[in-house]
N, C-alpha and C positions, 0 to 999 in steps of 0.2 A: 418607473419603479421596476425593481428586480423581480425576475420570479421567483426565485428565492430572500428575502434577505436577513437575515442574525442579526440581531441588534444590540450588543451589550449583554448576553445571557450572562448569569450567574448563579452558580448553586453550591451549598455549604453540605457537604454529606462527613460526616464525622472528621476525620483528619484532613480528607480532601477538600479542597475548593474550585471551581471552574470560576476563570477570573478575565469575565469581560470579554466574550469571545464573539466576536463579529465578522463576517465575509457576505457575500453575495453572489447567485448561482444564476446562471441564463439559460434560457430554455436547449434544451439538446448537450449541455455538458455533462461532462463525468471526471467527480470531484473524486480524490481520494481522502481520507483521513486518515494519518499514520502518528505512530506516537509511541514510547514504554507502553507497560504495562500498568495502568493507575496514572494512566496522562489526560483522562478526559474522552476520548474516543468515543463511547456506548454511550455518556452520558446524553455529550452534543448531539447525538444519532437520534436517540430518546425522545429530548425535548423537539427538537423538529420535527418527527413525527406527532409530536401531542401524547408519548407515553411516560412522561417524568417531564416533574412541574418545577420551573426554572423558580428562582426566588426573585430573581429578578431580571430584564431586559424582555426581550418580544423576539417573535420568530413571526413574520407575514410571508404568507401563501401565495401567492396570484394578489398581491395588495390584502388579501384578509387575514387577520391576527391568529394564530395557533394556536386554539385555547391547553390549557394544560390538565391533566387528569383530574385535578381538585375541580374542573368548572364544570362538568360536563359528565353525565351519567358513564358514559360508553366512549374512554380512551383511542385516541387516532384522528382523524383528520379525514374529509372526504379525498379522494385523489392525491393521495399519498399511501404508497403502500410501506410495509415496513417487514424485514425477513429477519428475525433475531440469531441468536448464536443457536436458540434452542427451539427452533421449529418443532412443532406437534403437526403429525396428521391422526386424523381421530382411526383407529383400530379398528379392524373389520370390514373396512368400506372396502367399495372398488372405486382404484383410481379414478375410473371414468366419472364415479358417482363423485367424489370430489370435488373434480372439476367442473363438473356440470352446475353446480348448488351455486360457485362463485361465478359463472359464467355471465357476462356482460357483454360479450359479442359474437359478431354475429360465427353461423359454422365455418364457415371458409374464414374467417380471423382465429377464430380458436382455434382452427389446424392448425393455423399457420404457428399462432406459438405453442402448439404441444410441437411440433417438428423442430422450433428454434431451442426448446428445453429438453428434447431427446427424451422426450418419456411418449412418445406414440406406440410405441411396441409394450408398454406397459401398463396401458390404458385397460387391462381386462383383468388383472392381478389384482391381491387386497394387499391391504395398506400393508400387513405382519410379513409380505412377501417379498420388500422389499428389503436392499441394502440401504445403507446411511446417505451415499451418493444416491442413490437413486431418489431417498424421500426428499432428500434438496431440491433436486430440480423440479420433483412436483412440487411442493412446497412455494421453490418460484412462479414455475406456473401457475399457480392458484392465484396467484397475486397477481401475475400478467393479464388472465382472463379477466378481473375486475375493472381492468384500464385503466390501472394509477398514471397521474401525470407524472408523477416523481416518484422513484426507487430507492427505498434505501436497504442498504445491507450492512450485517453487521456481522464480520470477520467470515467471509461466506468459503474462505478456504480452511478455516479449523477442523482438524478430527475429522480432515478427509486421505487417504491413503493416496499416493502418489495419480494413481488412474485416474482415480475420481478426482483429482486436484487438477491433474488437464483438461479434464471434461466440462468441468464448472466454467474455468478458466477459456475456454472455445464457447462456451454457453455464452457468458456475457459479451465477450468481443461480440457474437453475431445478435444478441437483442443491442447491442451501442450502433450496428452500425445499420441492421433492418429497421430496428423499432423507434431509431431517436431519442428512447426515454431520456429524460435527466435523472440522472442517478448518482448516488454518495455510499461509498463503497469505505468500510471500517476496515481497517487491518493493521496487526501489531507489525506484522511483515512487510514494509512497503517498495520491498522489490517485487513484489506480489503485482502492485501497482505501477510500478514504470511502466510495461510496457501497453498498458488498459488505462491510463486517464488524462484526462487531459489536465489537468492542474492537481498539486500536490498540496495539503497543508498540514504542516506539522505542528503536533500540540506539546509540549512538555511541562508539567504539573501544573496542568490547568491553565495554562495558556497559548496562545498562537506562537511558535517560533520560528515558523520560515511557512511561505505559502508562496508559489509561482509552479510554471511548468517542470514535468519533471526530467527534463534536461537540465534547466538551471537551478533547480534545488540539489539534481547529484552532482553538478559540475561546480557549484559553485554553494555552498552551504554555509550558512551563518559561523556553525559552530561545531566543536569535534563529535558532540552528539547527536547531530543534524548529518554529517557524514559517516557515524558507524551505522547509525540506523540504515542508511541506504545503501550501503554495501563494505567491502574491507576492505582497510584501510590503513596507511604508512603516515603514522604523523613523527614528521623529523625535526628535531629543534633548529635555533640559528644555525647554533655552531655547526650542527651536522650538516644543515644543509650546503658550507662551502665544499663540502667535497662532491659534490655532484657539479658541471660545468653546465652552464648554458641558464642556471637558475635566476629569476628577478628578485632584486634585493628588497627586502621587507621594508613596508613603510612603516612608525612609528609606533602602532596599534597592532601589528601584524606580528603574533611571535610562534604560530607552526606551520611547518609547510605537512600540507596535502597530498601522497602520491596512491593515487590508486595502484593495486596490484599488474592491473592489466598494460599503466601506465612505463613501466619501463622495459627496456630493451636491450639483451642479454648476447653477451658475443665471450668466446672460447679467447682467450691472450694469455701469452708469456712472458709482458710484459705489466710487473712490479707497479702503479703508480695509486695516486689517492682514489681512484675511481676501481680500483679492481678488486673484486672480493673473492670467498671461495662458497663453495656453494655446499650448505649443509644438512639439506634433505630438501629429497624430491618424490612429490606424491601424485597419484593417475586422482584426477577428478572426473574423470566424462570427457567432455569436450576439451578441457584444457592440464596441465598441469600445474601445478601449486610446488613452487618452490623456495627453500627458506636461504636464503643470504648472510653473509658476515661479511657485513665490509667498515674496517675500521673500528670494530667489538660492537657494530649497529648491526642489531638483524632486521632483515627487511623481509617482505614478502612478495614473491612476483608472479604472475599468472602468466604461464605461453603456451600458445595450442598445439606445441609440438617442444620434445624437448630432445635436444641431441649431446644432454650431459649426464655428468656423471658426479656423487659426488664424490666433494674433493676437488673437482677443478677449478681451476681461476677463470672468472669471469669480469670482461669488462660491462659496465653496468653502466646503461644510457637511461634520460628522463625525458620523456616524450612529453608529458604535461604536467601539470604540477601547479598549485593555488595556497597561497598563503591563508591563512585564517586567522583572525579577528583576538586580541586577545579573551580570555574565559570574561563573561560576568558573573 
């Protein structure tokens, strides 16, 4: 038996439905959840913790059943911990008192995760002293000191300001790779999660629609919402795609092709043909630049970490990789 496993959950909340959603988690993984907005995400979080009562199917623990908030005086689950979008620290306290109340191990463990959540220096301050990043990661650590066997989070990067969105972000890489916890991490963002989980599952109105690593969920995706969700993206019809050389020809079922941004490869030519376009604006991103293409009244989008044009030039315009997709259901 799984340490986690879903079995069929279901629930009816006014126009939404969660329809049959099942997987199973092993001890030491980190699942991502990723989806719209009103795809199911909080729910399935919910019920797996024991805080919202499925209408029907089971969530088992370590082999024991999850009861749901309707059975049980006091919502939650022993060894499951749960960090909602809207964490509460009670007012006035000090940090240190906080943590102490939730504490289940021993000092030398509780240092260890006040160091792994970066609130040690913070440990003498009252709750009203802090910022919004800072009451997260106590928040986590409160949770950590309990010793849940399983984590769960629920969109733990929202309504954090850039800083604080790397900091959280460095937080849990180092509890995944100190602490082992298993952990299911919510987010409507899930390039959020590329580079922090080990499996990806995406839910779209209430159901599963693609679940594997997420190398093979970005590289290869069911569907066109399956691939905006996880980053930007060129989707090119048949017809367009014979102007690109080197492409594989669609099977039956197959009618867009897939080019990520990053995916093509841009050279300066004066030389006229079906692959050459002009280039119609160029923007500084950071690290890379974002360029917009006309080629053949198709605007494309290219991403290159250096850009040695200018617009208005003609560019020959190469497809490094490229994936067909599945016709819409």
């Amino acid at each position: 038996m799984a340490f986690l496993e879903v079995k069929e959950i279901r629930k009816q909340e006014r126009e939404f439905e969660l329809k049959g959603i099942s997987f199973g988690l092993n001890p030491s993984h980190k699942l991502a959840i990723a989806g719209e907005t009103g795809s199911g995400k909080t729910t399935v979080l919910k019920i797996i913790g024991g805080y919202a009562q499925a209408d029907s199917g089971q969530v088992f623990f370590e082999g024991k059943r999850v009861e749901g908030p309707w059975e049980k005086l006091l919502p939650g689950h022993p060894g499951i911990a749960y960090l909602s979008q809207h964490f509460e620290l009670r007012n006035n306290y000090f940090v240190e008192e906080i943590l102490s109340y939730a504490n289940q191990l021993s000092d030398e463990e509780a240092a260890k995760i006040h160091e792994l959540c970066d609130v040690r220096h913070l440990l003498k301050r009252r709750t009203d002293q802090l910022s919004g990043g800072e009451k997260q990661r106590i928040a986590l650590a409160r949770l950590l000191v309990g010793a849940p066997k399983l984590l769960l989070l629920d969109e733990p990067f929202s309504n954090l300001d850039p800083v604080h969105r790397r900091q959280i972000k460095t937080v849990l890489k180092n509890i995944g790779e100190q602490l082992k916890i298993t952990t299911i991490l919510v987010s409507h963002d899930p390039a959020d999660a590329l580079t922090w989980a080990d499996e990806i599952l995406i839910l779209r109105k209430g159901s599963i629609a693609q679940k594997g690593s997420p190398f093979d969920v970005y590289h290869q995706p069911n569907d066109e919402y399956i691939a905006a969700l996880l980053g930007d993206c060129n989707f090119i019809s048949r017809e367009e795609a014979k102007w690109f050389s080197g492409i594989p020809k669609p099977t039956a079922d197959q009618e867009k092709l897939l080019i990520r941004p990053e995916h093509f490869k841009l050279k300066k030519t004066e030389k006229a043909d079906k692959n050459t376009g002009r280039i119609k604006r160029i923007s500084f991103a950071g690290f890379y630049y974002d360029i917009e293409i006309e080629l053949n009244k198709l605007l494309i989008t290219v991403k290159q970490p250096e850009s040695e044009f200018s617009v208005g030039d003609p560019v020959s315009v190469r497809v490094e990789k490229a994936w067909w997709l599945p016709k819409s259901r």
